[in-house]
TIMIZA-814347 format. One record per residue: residue in one letter; x, y, z of N, C-alpha, C, O in turn. Coordinates in steps of 0.05 Angstrom, whole numbers, plus 5000, padded with zeros to 4 digits. Example, Ala and Ser with C-alpha at 12.3 -4.5 7.8 and 13.67 -1.06 7.14 Angstrom:
2
A526448865156524649105156526449345156528549345169;S525749555142527349795143525850015157526850235161;
This chain:
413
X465345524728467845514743469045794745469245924724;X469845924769470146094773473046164755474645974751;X473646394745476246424738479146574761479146774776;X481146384757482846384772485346794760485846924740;X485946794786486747004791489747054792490346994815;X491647124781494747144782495847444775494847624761;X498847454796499047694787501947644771503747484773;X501447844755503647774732506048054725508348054715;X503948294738507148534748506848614763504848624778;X510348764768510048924799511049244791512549314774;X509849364807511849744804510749824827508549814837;X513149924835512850174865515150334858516850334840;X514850464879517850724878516050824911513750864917;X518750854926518550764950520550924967522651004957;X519850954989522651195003525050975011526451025030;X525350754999527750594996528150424969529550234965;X526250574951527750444922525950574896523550554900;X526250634885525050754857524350584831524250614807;X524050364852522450094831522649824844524249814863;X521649644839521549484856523949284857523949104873;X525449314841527749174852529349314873530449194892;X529449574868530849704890529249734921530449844939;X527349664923525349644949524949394964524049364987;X525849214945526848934947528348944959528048864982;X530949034952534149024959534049164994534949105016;X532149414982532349595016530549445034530449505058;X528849235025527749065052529548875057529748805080;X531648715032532648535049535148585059536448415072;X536448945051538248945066537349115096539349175109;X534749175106533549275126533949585124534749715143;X533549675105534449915107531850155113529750145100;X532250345133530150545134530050765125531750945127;X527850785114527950955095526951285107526351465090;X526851345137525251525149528651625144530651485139;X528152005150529552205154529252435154527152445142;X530152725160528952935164527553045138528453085115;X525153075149523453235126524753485102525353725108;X524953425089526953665067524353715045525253765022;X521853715046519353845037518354095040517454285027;X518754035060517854335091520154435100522454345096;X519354655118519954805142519854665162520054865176;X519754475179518954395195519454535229519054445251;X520154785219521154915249519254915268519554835291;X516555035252514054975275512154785283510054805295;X513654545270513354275273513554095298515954035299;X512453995318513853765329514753535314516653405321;X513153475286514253155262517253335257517153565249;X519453215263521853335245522753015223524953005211;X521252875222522052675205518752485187516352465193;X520052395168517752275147519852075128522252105123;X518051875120519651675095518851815067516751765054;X521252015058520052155028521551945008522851755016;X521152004983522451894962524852004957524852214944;X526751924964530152004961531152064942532651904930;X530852334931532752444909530752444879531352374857;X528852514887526952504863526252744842524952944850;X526952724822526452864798524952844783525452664768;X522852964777520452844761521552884733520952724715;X523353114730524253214700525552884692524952814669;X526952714706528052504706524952244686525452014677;X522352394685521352094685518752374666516952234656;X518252624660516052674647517552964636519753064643;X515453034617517853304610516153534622514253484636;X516753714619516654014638513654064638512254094659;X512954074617509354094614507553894632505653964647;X508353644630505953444643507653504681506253444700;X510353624684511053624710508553804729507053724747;X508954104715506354334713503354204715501354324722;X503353974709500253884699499753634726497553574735;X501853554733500853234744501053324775502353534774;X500653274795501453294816503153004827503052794815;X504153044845506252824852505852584861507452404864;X502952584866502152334878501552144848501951904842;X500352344833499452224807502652154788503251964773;X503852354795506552244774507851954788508651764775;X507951964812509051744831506751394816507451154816;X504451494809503051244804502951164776502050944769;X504151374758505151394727507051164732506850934723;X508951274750511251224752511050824746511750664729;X509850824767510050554782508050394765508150144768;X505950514743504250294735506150304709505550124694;X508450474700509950294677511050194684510649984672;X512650144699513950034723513049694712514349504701;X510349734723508549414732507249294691507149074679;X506549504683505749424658508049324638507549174619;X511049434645512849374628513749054643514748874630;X513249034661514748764682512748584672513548374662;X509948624672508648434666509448294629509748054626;X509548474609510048374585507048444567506448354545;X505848574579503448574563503348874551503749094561;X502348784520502648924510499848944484498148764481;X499949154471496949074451497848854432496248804413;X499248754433499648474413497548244426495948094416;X498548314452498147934471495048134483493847964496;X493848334484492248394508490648624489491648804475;X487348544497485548734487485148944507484248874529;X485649184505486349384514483849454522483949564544;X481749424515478749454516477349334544475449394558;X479149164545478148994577481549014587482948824580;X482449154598484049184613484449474633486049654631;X482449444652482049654675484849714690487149644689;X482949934706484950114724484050184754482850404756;X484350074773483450104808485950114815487449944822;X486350404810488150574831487650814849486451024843;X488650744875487350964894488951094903491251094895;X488051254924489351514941488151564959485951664955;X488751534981487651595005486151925014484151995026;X488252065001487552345000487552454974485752624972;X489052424950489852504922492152814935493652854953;X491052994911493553174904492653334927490753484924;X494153314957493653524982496153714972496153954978;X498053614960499853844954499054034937499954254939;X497853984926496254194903494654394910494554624902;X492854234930490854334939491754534973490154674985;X494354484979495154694997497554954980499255104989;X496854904958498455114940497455284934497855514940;X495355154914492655374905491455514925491355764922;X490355404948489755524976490555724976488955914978;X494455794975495256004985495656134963496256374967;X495456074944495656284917492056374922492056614918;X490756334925487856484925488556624958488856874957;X488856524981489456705004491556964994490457174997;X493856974985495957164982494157304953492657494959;X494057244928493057304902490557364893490157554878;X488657214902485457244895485357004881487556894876;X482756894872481256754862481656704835481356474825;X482556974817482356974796486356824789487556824767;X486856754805490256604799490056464807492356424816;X488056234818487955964819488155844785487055884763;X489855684794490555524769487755364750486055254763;X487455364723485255214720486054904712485154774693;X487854834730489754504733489154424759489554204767;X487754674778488654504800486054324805486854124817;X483054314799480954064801482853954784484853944798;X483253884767484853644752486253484762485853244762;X488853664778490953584790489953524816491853404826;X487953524833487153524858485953304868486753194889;X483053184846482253024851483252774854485352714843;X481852584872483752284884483952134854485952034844;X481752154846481551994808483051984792483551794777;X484852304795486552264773489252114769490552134748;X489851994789492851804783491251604764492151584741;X488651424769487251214755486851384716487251284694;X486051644726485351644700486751744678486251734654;X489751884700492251874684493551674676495051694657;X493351444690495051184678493151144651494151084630;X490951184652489151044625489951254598489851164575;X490351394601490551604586494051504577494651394556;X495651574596498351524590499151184570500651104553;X497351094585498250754573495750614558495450374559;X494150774546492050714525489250494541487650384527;X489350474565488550284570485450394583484950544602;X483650244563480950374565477950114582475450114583;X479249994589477649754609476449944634477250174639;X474749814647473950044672477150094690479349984691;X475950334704477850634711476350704741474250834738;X476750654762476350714778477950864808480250814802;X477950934821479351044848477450964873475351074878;X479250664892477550694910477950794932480450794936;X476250924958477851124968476651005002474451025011;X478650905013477350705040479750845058480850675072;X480851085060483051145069485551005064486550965042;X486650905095490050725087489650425081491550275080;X486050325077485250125057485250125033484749915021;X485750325022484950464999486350164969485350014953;X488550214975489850084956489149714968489549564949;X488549614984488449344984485549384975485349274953;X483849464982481049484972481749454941481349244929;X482649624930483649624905483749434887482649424864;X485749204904486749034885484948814895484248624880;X484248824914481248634918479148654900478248454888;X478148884896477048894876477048784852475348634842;X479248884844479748784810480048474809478948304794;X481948434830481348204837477948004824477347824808;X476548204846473748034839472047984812470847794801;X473248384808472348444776473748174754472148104736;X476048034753477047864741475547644747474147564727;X475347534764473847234775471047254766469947044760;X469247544764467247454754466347504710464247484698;X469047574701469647584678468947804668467747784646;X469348004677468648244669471348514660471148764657;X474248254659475948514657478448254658478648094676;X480348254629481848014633484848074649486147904660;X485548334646487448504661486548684684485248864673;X486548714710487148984719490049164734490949084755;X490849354725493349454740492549544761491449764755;X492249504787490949584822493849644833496049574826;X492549814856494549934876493050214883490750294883;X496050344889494750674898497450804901499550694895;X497151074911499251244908499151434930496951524937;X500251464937500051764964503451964952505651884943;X502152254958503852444962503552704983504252934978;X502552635006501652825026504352915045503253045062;X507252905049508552995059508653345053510853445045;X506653495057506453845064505653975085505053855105;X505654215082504854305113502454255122502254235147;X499854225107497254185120497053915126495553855145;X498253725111498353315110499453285139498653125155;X501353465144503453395164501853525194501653385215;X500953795192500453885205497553685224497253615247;X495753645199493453625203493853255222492653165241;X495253195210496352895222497152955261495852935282;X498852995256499653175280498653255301499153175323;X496753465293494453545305492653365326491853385349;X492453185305491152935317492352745338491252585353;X494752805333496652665367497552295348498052085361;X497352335309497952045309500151995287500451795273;X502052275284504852195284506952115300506252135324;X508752055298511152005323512252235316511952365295;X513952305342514652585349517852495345519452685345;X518752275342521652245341524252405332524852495310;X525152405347527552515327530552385326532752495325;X529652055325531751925311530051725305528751545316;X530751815276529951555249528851275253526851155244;X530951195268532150915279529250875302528450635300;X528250955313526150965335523151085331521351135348;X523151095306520551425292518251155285516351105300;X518851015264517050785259517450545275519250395266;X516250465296517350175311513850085318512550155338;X513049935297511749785298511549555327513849485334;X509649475340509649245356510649345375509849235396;X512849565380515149675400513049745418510849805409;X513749755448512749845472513250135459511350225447;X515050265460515150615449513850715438513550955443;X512550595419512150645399509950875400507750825411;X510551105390508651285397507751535373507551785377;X507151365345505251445325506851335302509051215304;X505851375286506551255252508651585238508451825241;X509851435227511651645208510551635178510151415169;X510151875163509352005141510851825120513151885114;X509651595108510751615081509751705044508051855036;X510851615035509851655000511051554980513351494976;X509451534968509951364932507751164932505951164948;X508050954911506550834897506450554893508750474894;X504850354888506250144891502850024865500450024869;X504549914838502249764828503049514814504949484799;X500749284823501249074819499048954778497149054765;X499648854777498148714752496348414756497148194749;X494348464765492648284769491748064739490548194722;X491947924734490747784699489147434711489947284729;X487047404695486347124688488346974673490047014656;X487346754690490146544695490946434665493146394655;X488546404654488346334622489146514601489546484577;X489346674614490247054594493546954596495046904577;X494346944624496947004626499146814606501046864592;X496946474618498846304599497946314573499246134563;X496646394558496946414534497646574514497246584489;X499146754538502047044528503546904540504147054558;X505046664546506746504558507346744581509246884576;X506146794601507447004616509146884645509046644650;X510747084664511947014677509747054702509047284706;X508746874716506746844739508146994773508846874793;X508047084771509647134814508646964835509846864854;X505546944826503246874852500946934848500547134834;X499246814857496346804856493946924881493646864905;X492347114863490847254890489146924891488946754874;X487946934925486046674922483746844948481746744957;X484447004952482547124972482547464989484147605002;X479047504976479947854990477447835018475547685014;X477547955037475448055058476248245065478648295069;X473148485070472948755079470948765101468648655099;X471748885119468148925134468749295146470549455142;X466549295160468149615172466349605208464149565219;X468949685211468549755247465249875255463749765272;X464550085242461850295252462050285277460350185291;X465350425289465250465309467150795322466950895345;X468650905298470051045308470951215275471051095254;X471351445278472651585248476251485246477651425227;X476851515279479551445267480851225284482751085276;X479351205311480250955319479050735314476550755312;X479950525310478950155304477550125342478050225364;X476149955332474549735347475749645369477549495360;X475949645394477949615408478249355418479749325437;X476949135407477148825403477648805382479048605382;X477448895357478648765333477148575320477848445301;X475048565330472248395331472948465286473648295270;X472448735280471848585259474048655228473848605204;X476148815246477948675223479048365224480248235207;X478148305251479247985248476947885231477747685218;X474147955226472547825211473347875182472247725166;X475548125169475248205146478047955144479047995122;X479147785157481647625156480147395147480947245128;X477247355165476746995166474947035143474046825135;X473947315127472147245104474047215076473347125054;X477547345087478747245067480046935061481046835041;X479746825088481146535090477446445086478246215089;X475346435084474346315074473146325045471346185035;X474346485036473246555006476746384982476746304959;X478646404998480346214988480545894998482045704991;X478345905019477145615017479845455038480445225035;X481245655060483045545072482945555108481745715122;X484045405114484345445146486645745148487845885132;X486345755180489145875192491545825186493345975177;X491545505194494245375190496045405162498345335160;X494345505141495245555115496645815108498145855089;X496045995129498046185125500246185144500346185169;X502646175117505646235130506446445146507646415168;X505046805126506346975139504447215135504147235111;X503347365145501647615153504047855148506247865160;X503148045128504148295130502448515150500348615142;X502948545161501348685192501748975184503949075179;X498249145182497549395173500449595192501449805185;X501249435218502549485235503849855234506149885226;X502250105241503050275244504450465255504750705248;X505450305279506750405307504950625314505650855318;X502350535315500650715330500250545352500250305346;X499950595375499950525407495550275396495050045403;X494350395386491550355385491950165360490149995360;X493450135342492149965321494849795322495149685300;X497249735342498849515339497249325354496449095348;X496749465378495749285395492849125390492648885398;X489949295374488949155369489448945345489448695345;X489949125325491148915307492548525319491748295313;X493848595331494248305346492448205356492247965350;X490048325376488648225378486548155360484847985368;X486148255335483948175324485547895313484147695313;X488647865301490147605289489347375308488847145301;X489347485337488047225347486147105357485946885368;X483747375348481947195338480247035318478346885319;X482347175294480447045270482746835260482446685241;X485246855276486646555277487746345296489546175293;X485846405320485746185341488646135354490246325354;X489145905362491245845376492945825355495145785366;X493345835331495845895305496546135306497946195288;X495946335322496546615330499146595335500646755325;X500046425349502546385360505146315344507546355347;X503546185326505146025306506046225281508346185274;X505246345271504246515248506046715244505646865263;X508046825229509746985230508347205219506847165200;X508747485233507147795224508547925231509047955255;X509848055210511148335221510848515207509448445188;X511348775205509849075191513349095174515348965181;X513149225160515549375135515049715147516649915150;X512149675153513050055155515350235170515950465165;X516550025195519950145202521850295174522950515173;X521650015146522850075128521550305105522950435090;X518850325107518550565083516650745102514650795088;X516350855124514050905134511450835121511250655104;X508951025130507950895120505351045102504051235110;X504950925077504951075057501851115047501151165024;X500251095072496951195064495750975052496150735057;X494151095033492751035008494350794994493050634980;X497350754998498550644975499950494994501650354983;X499950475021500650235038500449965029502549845024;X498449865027496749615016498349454997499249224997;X498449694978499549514957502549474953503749284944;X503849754963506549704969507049444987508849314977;X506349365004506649185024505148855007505648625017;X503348894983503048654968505048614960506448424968;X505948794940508048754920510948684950512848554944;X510748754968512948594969512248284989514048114992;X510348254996509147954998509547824974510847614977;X508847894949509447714933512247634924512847434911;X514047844934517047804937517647764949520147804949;X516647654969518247504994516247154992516047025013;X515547094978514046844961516346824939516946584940;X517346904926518146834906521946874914523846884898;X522146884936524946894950525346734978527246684993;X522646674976522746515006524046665039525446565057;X523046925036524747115051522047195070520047255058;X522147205100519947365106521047675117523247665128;X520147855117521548145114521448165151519748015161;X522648285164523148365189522148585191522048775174;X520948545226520248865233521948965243522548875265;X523949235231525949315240525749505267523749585278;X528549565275529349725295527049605323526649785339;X526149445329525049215343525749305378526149085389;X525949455393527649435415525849305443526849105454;X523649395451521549405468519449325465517749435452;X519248965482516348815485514348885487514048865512;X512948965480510949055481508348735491507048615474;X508148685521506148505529503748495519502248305524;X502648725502500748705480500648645462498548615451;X502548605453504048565423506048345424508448325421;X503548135430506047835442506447585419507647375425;X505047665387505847505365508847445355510647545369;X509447305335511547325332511547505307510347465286;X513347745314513447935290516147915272516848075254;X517147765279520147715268521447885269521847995247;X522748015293524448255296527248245282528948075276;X526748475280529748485266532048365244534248455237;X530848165237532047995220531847725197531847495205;X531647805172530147705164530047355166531747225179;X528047245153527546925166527046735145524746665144;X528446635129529146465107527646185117528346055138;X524846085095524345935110521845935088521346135075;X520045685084518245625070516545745069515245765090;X515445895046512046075044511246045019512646104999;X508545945021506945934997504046055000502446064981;X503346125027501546305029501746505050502446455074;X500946815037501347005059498147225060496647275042;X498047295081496147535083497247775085499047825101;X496047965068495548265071494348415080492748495063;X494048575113491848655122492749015121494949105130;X490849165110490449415108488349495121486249365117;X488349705140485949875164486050075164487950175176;X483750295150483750495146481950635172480450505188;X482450965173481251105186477551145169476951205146;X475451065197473251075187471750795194469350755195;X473850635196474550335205473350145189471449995194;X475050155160475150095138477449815143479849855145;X476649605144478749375148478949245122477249365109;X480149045106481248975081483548695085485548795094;X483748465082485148325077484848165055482848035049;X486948175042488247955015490347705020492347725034;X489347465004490947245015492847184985491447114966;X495247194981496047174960498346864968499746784986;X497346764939499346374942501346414920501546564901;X503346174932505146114915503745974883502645754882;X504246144859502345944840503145674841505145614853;X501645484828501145194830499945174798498645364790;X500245004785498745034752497144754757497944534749;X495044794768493644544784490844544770489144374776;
């Protein structure tokens, strides 16, 4: 019998909350978290805006030495897996530390690091590159800093599928649990790319929004809508066997019951232009939780306010959910935190599973313009109080890396 899957913590820190109750509060009071870039220069910019983390002090959360040592994407995933390990309750009393892994990713890892050192070897020479910055650079190290920081020596991995990165993640561990090879894992991911080359190099490519009001920059589903806004931070959830959890009497949120991945092999950065097969990475997750269409309440939609992946994205929902396309509530959060790479996925789990355990489905904000492509119901603007015990999570990375997770209301069945 296969072993059953539950998640038992949450941690993010988020450009609308610095843990997950406060990211909670800023989805259900709609708040956006986009505003002018204060990272950069942005003068020779057309991006004059990005969703950063609001008011952040690392001296606030590590002391001066590991600040020098960690780069920000990796401190942001420190951050957020005590965050998720303290919420969950597990501790070396109740939990063998020995089988309790780590699948945390990064879409890119430390680009801030790595456009620092750059210019200290361009301006300085070679010989004043830091010997922190491979340390600090590689995508690995947020995974292998949490192990280190919180003793936790179970497999350690970074998976790296771009802005799949983090649902791959927790799919994973996911699996790694069901086939008994790991009784904990902490999954998610982390991004810290708001600098001049993250920004630029995005840019470049014609697939930021050029906005310059807040309110209009992320609009998912929106006819306007004309590129994705920069976000960052971290978001990690605590995956455990169902039998682990209750016999640390633990507090349950919800239950993974289904992951599917497939990949486009069609484009480095654009998707499939039918949707042909992230809708397949949807129906291999509704068949591996053994459910119809009709079973899901509510879809968190990869939804980027990119003109190319709102619109297919909808189309791929209806085809790997038939005439319940219609029925099916999907709307994207990225209005509220932009959107955050590598660590999208899981930020957007962790708050699926809070909007399951509040009965809340989150709104796609600032909503203005139909988009006749984009003819689901995305729940504009306001949130929608109303029964959910099962939701999907779909994550679509550049490379055409597709990823969906089906997470249930637990049941002790």
């Amino acid at each position: 019998m296969e072993r059953r899957v539950v998640i038992t913590g949450l941690g993010v820190i988020t450009p609308i909350g610095k843990n997950m109750e406060e990211t909670w509060e800023g989805i259900k009071e709609k708040r956006c978290g986009i505003d002018e870039i204060t990272q950069i220069d942005t003068t020779n910019f057309k991006t004059k805006l990005a969703a950063e983390v609001k008011g952040y002090d690392p001296l606030l959360y590590f002391d001066n030495k590991q600040v020098k040592r960690l780069d920000r994407c990796t401190q942001f995933a420190i951050i957020a897996a005590k965050e998720a390990l303290k919420n969950s309750g597990i501790n070396q009393n109740n939990t063998d530390y020995d089988r309790a892994g780590i699948y945390v990713s990064s879409g890119i890892g430390g680009l801030k690091t790595i456009e620092e050192q750059c210019k200290v070897n361009f301006e300085k020479g070679n010989k004043r590159i830091s010997p922190m910055f491979i340390p600090m650079a590689i995508a690995n190290m947020p995974a292998g800093n949490i192990a280190i920081e919180l003793g936790l020596k179970g497999e350690s991995m970074a998976i790296l599928t771009a802005c799949a990165s983090s649902t791959h993640a927790i799919g994973e561990a996911y699996k790694t649990i069901k086939l008994g090879k790991e009784d904990v894992v902490l999954a998610g991911g982390t991004e810290a790319a708001i600098c001049e080359i993250g920004i630029g190099g995005f840019e470049n490519m014609k697939a930021l929004s050029t906005s310059i009001d807040k309110n209009r920059a992320s609009i998912p589903f929106d006819k306007e809508r004309n590129g994705f806004v920069m976000g960052e931070g971290a978001g990690i959830l605590v995956l455990e066997e169902l039998k682990h959890a209750l016999s640390r009497e633990a507090k349950i949120y919800a239950e993974v019951i289904g992951f599917g991945a497939t990949t486009d092999a069609y484009h480095i950065t654009s998707p499939c232009p039918n949707g042909e097969y992230s809708a397949k990475a949807m129906i291999r997750a509704m068949e591996e939780a053994n459910i119809t269409p009709e079973k899901i309440d509510y879809i968190n939609a990869h939804g980027t306010s990119t003109y190319l992946n709102d619109s297919t994205e909808t189309k791929a929902v209806k085809l790997a959910f038939g005439g319940y396309s219609e029925k099916v509530m999907m709307s994207s959060t990225k209005g509220n935190t932009g959107h955050l790479l590598g660590a999208a996925g899981a930020v957007e789990a962790a708050i699926c599973v809070k909007s399951i355990e509040d009965q809340l489905v989150p709104p796609t904000i600032n909503y203005m313009v139909k988009d006749e492509e984009c003819d689901l119901d995305i729940v504009p603007n306001e949130l929608r109080r109303t029964k959910i015990d099962t939701v999907m999570s779909n994550s679509l990375g550049f490379g055409g890396h597709n990823a969906s997770i089906i997470i249930r209301k637990y049941a002790n069945i």
